[in-house]
N, C-alpha and C positions, 0 to 999 in steps of 0.2 A: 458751756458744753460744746456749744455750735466750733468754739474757735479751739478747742480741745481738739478734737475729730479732723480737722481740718489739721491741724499741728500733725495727730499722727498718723494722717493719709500721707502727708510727704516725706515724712522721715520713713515711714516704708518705702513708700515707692522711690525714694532714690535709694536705699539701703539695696533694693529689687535691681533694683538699675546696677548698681557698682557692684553686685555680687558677681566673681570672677571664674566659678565651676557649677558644678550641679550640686555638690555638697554643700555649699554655704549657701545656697538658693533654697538647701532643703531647711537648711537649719531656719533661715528667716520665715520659710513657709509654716513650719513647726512655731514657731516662736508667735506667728499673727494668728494662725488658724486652729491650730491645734486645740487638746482639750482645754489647757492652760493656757492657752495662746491671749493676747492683750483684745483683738477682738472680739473672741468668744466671749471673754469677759463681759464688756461691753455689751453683747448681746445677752448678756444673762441679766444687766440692770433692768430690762424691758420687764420683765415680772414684777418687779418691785414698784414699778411706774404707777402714776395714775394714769388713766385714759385720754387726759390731755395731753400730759406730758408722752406716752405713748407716741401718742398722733403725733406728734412734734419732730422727735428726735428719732423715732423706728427706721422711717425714711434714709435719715442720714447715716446710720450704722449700717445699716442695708446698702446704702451705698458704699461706703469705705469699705465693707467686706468683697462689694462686685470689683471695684477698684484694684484694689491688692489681688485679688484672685485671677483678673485680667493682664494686672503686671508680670504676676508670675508666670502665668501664661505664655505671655508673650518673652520675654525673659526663657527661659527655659527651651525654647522653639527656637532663638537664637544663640543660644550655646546646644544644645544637638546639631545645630547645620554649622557651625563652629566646628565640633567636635570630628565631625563627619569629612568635612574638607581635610582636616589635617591627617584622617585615615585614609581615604581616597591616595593623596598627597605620599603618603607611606609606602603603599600597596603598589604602587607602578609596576607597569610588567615590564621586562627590558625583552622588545623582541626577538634580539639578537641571540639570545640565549637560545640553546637547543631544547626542542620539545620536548616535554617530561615524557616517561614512560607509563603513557596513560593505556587504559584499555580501549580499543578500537572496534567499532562494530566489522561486521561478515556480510558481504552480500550472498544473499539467499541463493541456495542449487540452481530453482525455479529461473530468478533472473538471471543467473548465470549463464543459464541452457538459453533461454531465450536470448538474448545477448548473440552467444554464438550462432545460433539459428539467421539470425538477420545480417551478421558477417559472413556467413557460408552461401545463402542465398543473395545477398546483394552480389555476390562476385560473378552470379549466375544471371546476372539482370532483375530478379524479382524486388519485389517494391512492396512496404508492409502495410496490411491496410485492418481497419479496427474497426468496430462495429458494438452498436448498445446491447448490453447484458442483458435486458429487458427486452424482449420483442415479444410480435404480434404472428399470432398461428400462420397466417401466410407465408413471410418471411422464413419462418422458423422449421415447416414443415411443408405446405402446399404448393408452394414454388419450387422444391426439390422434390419434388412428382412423387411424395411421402400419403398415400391415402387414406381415407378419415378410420379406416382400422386398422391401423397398421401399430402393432404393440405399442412403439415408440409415444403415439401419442397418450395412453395410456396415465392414469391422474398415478400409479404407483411407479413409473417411471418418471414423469414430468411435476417440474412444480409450476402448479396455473395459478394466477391471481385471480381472486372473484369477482373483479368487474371486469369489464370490455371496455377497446379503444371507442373513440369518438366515428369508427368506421361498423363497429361492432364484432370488430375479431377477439378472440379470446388473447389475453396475454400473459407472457409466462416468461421463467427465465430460461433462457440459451440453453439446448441440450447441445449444441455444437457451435464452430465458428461458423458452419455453414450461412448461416444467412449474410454474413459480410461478402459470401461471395457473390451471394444473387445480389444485393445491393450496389458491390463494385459493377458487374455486368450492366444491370439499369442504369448508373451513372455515366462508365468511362464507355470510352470506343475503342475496341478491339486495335492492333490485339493489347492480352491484359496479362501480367505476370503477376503475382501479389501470392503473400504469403498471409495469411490470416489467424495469427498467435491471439489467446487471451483466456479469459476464465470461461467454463461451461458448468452447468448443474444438472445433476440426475440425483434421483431416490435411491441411492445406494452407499452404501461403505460397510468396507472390510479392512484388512489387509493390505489389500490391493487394489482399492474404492474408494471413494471417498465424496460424500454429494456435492463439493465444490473439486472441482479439480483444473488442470490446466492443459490444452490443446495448443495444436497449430496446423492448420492444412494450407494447401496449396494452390493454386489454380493456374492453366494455361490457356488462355483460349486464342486462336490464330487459324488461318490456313493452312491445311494440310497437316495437321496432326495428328499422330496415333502410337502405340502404345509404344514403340521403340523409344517414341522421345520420353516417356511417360517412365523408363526403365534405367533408362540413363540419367535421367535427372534423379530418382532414388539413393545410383549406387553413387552417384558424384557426391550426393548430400551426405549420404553414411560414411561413405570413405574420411568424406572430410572430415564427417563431426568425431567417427572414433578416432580418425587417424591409423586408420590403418588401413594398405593398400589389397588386403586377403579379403575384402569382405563379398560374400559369393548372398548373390539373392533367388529366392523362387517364387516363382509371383502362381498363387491357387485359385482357379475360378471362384466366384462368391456370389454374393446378390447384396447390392445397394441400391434403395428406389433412383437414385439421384444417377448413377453411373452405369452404363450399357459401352461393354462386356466392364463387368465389375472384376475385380482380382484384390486376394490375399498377399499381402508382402512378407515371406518368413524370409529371416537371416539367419546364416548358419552360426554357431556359439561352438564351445566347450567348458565342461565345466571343470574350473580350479581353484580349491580351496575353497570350496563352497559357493561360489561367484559362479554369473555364467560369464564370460568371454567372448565378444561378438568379436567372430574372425574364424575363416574356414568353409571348408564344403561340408555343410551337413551330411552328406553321405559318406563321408571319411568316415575311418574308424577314431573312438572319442568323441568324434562329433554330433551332433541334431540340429533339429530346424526349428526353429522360433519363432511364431506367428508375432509382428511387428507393428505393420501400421496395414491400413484401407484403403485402397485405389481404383483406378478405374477412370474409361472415357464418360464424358460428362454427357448426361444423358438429353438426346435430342428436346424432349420434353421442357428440360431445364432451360436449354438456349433458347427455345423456344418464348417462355414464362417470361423472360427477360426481355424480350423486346429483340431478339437477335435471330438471324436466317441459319438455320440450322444445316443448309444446303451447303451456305458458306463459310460459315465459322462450326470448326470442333474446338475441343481440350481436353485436355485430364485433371482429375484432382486427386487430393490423397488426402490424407489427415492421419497422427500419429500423437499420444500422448504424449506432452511435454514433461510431465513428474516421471512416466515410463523411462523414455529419454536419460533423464539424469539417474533413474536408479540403476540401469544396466552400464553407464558409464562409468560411475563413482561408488558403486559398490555397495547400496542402502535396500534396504530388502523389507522395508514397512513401509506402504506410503502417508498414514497417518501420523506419522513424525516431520512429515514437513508441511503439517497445520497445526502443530502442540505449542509452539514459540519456546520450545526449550532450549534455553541458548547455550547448553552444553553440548547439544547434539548440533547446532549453527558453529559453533570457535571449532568442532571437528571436521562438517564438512563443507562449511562455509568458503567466500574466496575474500581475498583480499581487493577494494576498490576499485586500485591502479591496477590492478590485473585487464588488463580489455583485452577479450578476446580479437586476432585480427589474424589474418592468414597467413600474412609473412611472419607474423612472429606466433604464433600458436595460438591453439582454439584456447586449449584449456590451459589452465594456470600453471 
């Protein structure tokens, strides 16, 4: 028996061995294991046994089965990595060929705007500066001379987290970029140009809401500043970004904790085709005035907070919606379409990559 088993552990295992595909590896697999397979057989004499004999011989069928089973195994593991190289080997790309005409993704309006934002201000000297979406009620609110009743701070306006820093301020996320500005202030030394683009959140959406949305304001601070330079840098920015050189501004007294004398920015439009058209004097006939973005000299207070002489150093800041921005340029008049991820509404007013905004060659695509 013993030299039986041993006969036909080799004549499998090289039968395993010389098998030239997967098909006759399955057939040999069939042939030893299967129902009818010469194994199984073999393991069916173990019923018939005595318990001697059992003990004896169980062992050695048990083994010739782990045997075979391990050949095939292995056997089969080296014709897939066979099989595999010679498809590899097949498949070659030739790079030379011209790219298929695959689908391309769209960069987003949002990055788009922003993009142009930081090439129209870079040509003005500003320099962009970023700050964490997370901050602490100082930052966010007490440092821009914002006081503890002041709606804004308000839990239906603001989202708070319900613990406290390790200082014990309350933390919450960004209702403006503001706080990157008080941040750049306590860092850099005067003077400071920066522009401060990124995400903010409020409790709101509609229409024309939305609780995550996207910002960018601005900041100037230097000697001898005031609202002239604060006027010109507006209409340079807008000129640039619509591209066009009619663009007439009115700036409306206002109230911002943060800015003394605060001011409204409206630009004049008209409307065509449904669109409004920024471009014109709003007192024209066909025309109006367009409340736009928030400005104002930066309030003594604030320079103050910062660690900065207020005798010495002024500035201005502003801030103006980023999604706003692109809807009055591009022509989109829901702003919860550009948080849906519908990529039909992206391949329409999406841009193409290689488009980069730059001033000698155009803003917009």
């Amino acid at each position: 028996m013993m030299s039986d088993i041993q006969a036909v552990q080799a004549r499998l295992v090289d039968d395993i061995n010389a098998a030239s595909d997967l098909d006759t590896l399955e057939a040999l697999r069939v042939a030893a294991l299967g129902k009818a397979g010469s194994i199984t057989a073999l393991l069916k004499t173990l019923g018939g046994m005595s318990p001697e004999e059992r003990q004896a011989q169980g062992p050695r069928i048990h083994a010739l089965r782990e045997s075979v089973t391990t050949a095939i195994a292995s056997r089969k593991a080296a014709l897939d990595a066979a099989a595999l190289d010679v498809k590899l080997a097949a498949e070659a790309i030739d790079m030379t060929l011209p790219a298929a005409d695959t689908p391309r993704g769209s960069v987003h309006p949002v990055s788009q705007v922003m993009d142009e934002l930081a090439e129209i201000f870079a040509d003005m000297g500003f320099a962009v500066a970023t700050g964490p979406e997370i901050e602490d009620d100082w930052h966010n609110f007490t440092a821009l001379n914002i006081p503890e009743t002041h709606p804004a701070r308000a839990m239906h306006d603001t989202f708070y987290f319900p613990d406290a820093n390790a200082d014990g301020q309350k933390m919450l996320l960004r209702t403006h970029t503001s706080p990157v500005q008080i941040r750049t202030m306590m860092t850099q030394e005067p003077p400071i140009r920066i522009i401060a683009p990124g995400r903010v959140y409020r409790s709101d959406s509609d229409a024309t809401h939305t609780p995550m949305f996207h910002q960018v304001e601005g900041l100037v601070i230097d000697r001898g500043i005031h609202m002239g330079h604060l006027k010109w840098t507006l209409e340079t920015f807008l000129k640039a970004y619509f591209e066009r050189d009619d663009i007439v501004l009115r700036l409306r007294p206002s109230y911002f904790p943060f800015t003394e004398p605060s001011a409204e920015v409206d630009v004049g439009y008209k409307q065509e085709k449904g669109r409004r058209i920024v471009g014109g004097n709003g007192d024209d006939e066909g025309h109006a005035w367009m409340e736009l973005l928030g400005s104002g000299m930066v309030n003594r207070r604030v320079i103050a907070n910062c660690g900065l002489d207020p005798d010495e150093w002024q500035g201005f800041a502003f801030g103006v919606g980023v999604d706003r921005l692109a809807m009055l340029k591009y022509g989109m008049d829901d702003l919860r379409a550009f948080f849906d991820g519908d990529l039909r509404w992206l391949s329409h007013y999406g841009f193409n990559a290689l488009n980069v905004p730059t001033l000698s060659g155009g803003i917009s695509a």
